[in-house]
C-alpha positions as CSV (number, residue, x, y, z in Angstrom):
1,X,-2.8,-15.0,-6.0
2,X,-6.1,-14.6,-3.8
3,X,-4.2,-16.5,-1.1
4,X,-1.2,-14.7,-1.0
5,X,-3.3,-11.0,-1.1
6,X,-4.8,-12.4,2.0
7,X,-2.1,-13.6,4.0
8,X,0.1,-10.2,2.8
9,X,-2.6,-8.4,3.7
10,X,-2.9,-9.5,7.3
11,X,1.0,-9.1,7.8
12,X,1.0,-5.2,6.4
13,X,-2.5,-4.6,8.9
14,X,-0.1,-6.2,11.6
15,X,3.0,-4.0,10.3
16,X,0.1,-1.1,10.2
17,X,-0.3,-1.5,14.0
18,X,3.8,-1.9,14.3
19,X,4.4,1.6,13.2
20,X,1.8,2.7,15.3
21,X,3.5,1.4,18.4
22,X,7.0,2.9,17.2
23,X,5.3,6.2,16.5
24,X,4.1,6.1,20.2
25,X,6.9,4.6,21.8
26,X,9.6,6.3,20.0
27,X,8.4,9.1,18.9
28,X,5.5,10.0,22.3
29,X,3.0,9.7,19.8
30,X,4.3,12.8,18.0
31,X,3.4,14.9,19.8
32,X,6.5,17.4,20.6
33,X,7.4,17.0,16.4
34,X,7.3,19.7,14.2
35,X,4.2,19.6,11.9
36,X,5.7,18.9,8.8
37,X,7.5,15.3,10.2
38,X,4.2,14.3,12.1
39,X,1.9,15.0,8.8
40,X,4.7,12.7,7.5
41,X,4.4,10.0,9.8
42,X,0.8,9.8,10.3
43,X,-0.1,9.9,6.4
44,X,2.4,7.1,6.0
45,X,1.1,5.3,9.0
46,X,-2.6,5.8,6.8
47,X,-1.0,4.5,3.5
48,X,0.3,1.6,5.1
49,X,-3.5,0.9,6.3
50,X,-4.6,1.6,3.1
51,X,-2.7,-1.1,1.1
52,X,-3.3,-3.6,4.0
53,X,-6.9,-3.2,3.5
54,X,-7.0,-3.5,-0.3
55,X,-4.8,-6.7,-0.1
56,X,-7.1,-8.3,2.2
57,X,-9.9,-7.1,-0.6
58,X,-8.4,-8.5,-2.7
59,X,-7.6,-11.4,-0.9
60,X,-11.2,-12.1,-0.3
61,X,-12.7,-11.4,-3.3
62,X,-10.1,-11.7,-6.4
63,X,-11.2,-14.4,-8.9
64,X,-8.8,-15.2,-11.5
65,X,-10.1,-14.1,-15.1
66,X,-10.3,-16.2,-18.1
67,X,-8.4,-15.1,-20.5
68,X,-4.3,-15.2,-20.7
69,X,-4.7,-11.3,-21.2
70,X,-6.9,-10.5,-18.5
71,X,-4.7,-12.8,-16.1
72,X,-1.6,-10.8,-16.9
73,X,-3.0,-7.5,-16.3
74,X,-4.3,-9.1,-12.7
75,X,-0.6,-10.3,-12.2
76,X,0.6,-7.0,-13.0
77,X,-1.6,-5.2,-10.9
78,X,-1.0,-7.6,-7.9
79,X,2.8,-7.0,-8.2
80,X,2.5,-3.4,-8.7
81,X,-0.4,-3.3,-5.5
82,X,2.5,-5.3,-3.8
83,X,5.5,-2.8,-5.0
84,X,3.6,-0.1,-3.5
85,X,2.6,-1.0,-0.2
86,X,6.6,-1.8,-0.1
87,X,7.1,1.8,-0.9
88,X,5.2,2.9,1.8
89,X,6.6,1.4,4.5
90,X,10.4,2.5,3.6
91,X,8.6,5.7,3.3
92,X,7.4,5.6,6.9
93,X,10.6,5.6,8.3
94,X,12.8,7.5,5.1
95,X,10.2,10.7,4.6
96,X,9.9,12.3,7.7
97,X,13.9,13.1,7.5
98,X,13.6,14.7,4.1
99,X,13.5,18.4,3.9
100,X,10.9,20.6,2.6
101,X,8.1,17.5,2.7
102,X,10.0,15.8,-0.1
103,X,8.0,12.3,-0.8
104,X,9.9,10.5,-3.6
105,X,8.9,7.1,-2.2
106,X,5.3,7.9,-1.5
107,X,4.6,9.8,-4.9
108,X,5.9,6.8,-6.5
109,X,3.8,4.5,-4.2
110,X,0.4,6.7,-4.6
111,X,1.1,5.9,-8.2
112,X,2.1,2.4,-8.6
113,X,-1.1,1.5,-6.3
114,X,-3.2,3.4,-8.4
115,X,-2.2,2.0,-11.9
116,X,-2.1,-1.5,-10.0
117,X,-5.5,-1.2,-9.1
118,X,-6.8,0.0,-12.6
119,X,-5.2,-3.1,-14.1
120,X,-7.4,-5.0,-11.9
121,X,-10.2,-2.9,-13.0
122,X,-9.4,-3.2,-16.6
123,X,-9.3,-7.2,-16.1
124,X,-13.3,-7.1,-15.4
125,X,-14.4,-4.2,-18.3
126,X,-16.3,-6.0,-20.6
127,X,-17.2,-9.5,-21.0
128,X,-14.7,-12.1,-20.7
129,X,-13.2,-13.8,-23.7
């Protein structure tokens, strides 16, 4: 698991810098958009970051817990960390389209990365058993 939060990690900082370079190239840096697409855009572009990062934190540092229990809810949170940095990306390129700053995807991402990284919180309370 540590292994594949690191290598993931790298891949969505690359994938960070990717949507970057679309932004700019395809977009000239936003800067003719309305506001409400570029807020869009750039807080995707963020979220995207954000995820990168804590996968390569996790990458880094994760050490498997003892228990069967505590194990699962590390699993869980890595597949939910993972779920969610999915989310954002489709997001990226799916929100900025919707009307009236509708985020489906990013609500759901914001979330799912939050309950994934209390489960990896949770896996740590206490002492181990």
């Amino acid at each position: 698991m540590k292994r594949f939060h690191l290598i993931f990690g790298i891949i969505i900082l690359v994938v960070f810098l990717l949507t970057g370079q679309y932004m700019d190239r395809f977009h000239d840096h936003l800067m003719y958009m309305a506001d409400g697409p570029r807020l869009l855009y750039r807080t995707r572009h963020i979220f995207i970051l954000m995820s990168g990062l804590l996968h390569v934190g996790l990458g880094t540092y994760l050490t498997l817990r003892l228990t069967t229990a505590r194990r699962t809810l590390q699993l869980i949170g890595s597949i939910l960390i993972t779920l969610a940095t999915l989310l954002f990306i489709v997001a990226f390129f799916y929100e900025p389209d919707l009307q009236d700053l509708h985020t489906p995807l990013s609500l759901a991402g914001t979330i799912t990365i939050a309950i994934g990284t209390l489960l990896h919180l949770f896996s740590g309370i206490g002492k181990a058993r």
